[in-house]
N, C-alpha and C positions, 0 to 999 in steps of 0.2 A: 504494500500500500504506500503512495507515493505522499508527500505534503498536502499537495492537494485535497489529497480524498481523505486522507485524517482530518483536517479541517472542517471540510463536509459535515462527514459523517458525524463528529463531535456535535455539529452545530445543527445538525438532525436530532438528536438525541437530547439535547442541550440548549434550544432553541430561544432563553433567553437571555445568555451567556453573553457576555463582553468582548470582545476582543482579547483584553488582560489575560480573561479567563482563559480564551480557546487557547492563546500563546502558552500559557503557564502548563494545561493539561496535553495538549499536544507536544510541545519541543518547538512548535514552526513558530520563526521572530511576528510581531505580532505586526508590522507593516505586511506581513506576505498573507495574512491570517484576513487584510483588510483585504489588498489586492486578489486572492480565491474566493474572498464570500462578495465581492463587484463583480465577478466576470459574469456576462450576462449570459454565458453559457452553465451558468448552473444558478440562473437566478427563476428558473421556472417549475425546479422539482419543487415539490408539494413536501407539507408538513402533517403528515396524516394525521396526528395527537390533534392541531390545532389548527386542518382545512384551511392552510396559506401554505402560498409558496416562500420559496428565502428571499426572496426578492423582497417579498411584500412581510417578511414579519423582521426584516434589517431595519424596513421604516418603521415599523411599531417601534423595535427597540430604540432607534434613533429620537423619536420623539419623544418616549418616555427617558431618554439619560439627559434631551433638553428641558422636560419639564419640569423633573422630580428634585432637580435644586440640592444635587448630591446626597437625599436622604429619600430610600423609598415610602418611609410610611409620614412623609409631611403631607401627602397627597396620595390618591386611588384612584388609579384610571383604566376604564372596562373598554375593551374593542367592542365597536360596532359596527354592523353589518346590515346591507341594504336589504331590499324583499327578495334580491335575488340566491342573498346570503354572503354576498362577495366583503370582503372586508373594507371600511371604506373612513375610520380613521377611530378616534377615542376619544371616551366621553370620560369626563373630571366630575374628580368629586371630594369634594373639601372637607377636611377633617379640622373639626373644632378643636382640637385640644389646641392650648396656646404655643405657640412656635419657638416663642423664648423660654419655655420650661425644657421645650421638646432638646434647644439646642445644647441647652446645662448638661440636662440629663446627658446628651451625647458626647461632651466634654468629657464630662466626668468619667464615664465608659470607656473613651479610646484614652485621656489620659491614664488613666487605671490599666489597663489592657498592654499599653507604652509600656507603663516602667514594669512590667512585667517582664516585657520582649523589648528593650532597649535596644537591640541590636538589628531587629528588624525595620529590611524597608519598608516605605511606603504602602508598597504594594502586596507586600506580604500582611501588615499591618489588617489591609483591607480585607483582604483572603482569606485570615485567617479568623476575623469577625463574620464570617458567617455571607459576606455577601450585602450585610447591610447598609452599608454605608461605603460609597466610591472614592476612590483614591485620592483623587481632588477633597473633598468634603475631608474627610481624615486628616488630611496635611493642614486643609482650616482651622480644624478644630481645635489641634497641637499648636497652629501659634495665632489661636486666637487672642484677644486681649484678657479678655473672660476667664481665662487660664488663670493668669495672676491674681484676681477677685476670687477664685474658689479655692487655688490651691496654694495662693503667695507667691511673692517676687521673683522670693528664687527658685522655689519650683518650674517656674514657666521660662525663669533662663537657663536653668539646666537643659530642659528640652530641646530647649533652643540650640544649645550647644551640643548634644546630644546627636540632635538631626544633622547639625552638621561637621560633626566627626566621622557619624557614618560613610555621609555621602564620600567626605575627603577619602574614608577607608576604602572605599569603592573605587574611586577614578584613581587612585595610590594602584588599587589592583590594575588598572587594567592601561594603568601609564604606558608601560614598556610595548604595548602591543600599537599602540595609537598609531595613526596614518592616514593618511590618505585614501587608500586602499578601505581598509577598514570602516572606516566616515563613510565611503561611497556605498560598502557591501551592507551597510547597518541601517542606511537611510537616514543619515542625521541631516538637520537640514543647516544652511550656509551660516544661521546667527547660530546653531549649536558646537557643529563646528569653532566657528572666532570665538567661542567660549571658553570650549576647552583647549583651544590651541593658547588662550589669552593666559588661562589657570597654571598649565601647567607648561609655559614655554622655556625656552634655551637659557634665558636670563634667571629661570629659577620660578619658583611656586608664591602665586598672587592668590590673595584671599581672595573671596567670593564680595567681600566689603573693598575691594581694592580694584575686581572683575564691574562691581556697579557703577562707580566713578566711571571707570573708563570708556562702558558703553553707554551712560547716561539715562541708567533705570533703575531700577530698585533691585535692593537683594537680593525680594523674593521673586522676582523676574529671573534675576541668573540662576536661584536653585531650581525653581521649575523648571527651566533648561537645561539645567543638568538632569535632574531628573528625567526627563524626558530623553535625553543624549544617553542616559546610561541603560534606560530601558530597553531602548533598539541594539543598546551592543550588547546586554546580556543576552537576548533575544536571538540574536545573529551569530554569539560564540557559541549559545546551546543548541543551534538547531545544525551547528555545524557539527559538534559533539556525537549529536547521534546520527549521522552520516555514514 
């Protein structure tokens, strides 16, 4: 079975799954996992569980990961379907409980959950709760401000520091591999690239507070680039892995 049709197949099985997801269960980098589930040659097989095809339930999912505002259960929303039964978009439906309680509570949850697993990414972080809460959202909620209100000053700067000893653990690992070559085969795009070429160039290693000045944004703009930059090369060295 080739990447392809592992892809497929998972996301037959798995039909509400993420991208993250299919990359992380499959092995295949999760750019190829987007590029297999667009080719319009397999956007017309049928989902027999749930009478759509993947064409048509990559839009469900695509709407509900714009709607839901990083938390599934801030909102509920049911597919609807015409008289002829075909699927024809989703109806919302608003849940009262207050949203600032909803968001503490989810504070408290992933930070609890954090310093459990301190060493986990992002995105294991998200995985490993269950699915509830998107990777984006999680990364919020660790450095929300609301952190230091519930749990104090310095709890909320150790995470802070925390998060980003990780990351540095990370791009530390996979320095000696970096290239051009590598950038190209991983899909990074050209500002992720001048990120980490800016981080960790000839002259030596630039803070991510050093990385912002220079391109004239915020921090948290440079670690969700890296972020982002480090996902498609784990992505791309595991799927080479099992080659």
């Amino acid at each position: 079975m080739n990447s392809k049709e592992k892809v497929v197949e998972y996301f037959l099985q798995n039909p509400t799954a993420s991208n993250i997801e299919i990359s992380a269960h499959t092995g295949v980098s999760k750019s190829s996992v987007q590029r297999y589930l667009s080719d319009p040659s397999i956007g017309d097989i049928p989902i027999p569980q749930l009478d759509r095809t993947i064409s048509e339930q990559i839009l469900v999912n695509t709407r509900a990961a714009r709607q839901k505002g990083g938390r599934t259960t801030f909102k509920k929303y049911a597919a609807q379907k015409n008289e002829s039964g075909k699927f024809i978009g989703l109806a919302k439906e608003e849940v009262t409980t207050d949203k600032e309680e909803i968001k503490r509570k989810d504070i408290v949850s992933i930070v609890l959950w954090f310093s459990k697993n301190p060493y986990y990414t992002i995105d294991q972080l998200a995985l490993s709760l269950d699915g509830i809460y998107t990777p984006d959202y999680v990364y919020k909620c660790l450095n929300d401000p609301r952190v230091g209100e519930i749990f104090g000053n310095l709890i909320a700067k150790s995470i802070t520091q925390q998060l980003d000893d990780n990351r540095y653990g990370i791009l530390r690992k996979f320095e000696n591999s970096w290239g051009v070559e590598l950038f190209e085969c991983a899909g990074l795009t050209d500002r992720e690239k001048e990120i980490l070429q800016y981080r960790f160039s000839s002259e030596g290693i630039h803070s991510a507070d050093a990385a912002a000045r220079q391109f004239g944004v915020s921090k948290t703009a440079i670690t969700k680039a890296e972020d982002s930059a480090l996902k498609k090369i784990q992505a791309y060295q595991e799927s080479i892995s099992q080659k």
